[in-house]
N, C-alpha and C positions, 0 to 999 in steps of 0.2 A: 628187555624181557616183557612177557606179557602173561599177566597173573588176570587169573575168573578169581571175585571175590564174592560169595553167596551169602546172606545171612540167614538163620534158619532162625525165627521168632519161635523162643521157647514160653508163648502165650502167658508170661504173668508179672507182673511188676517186684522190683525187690523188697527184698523183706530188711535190708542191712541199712545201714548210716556211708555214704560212700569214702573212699580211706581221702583226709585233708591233704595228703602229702601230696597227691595230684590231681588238682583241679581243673585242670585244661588237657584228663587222659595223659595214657601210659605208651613207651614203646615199648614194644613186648620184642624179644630175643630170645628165638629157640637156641640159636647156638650153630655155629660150623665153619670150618674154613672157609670155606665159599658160598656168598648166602645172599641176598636178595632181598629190598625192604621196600615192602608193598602197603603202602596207602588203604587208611580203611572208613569207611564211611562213617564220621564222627559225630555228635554222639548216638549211640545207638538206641532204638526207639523205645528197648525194654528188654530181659532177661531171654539170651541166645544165643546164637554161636557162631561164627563169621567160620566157613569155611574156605581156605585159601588153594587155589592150585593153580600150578605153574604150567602154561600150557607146553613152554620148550622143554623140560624137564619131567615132566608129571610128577615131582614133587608133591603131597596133598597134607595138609596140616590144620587147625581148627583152633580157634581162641573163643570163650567164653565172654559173653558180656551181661551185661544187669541195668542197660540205661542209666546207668549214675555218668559223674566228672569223671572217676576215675577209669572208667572204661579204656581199653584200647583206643588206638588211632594210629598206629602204624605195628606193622610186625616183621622181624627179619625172619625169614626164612633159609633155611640150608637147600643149595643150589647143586643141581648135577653137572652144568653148562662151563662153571669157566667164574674170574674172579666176580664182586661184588661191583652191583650196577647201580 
């Protein structure tokens, strides 16, 4: 499959402590039978929002980031196409 991954710079650095529990970033799982786990440009440069979409599917989804460790770095997605690739 072949996933456009955008990030949208929400122009400001975080204001939080990043969570200890993941230092080397999070995979993020929306959830579904059939889903799809797409790579995301790690770490991210500052507070924004990585939007995902599935170009065989047009599936479209969005994850939040803040430039800390714990940011994303992969996310499964729920797939219209057929099993997990």
């Amino acid at each position: 499959m072949t996933h456009k991954v955008e990030w949208i710079d929400g122009g400001r650095e975080p204001r939080c402590e990043p969570n200890p529990n993941f230092p080397e970033g999070r995979d993020i799982r929306i959830g579904a039978d059939t889903s799809c786990i797409v790579a995301l440009p790690y770490p991210a440069k500052r507070c924004g929002v990585y939007i995902i979409t599935c170009e065989a599917c047009g599936v479209k989804t969005g994850v939040t980031t803040a430039g800390r460790p714990d940011d994303p770095r992969s996310v499964e997605i729920p797939c219209e196409r057929g099993p997990r690739q």
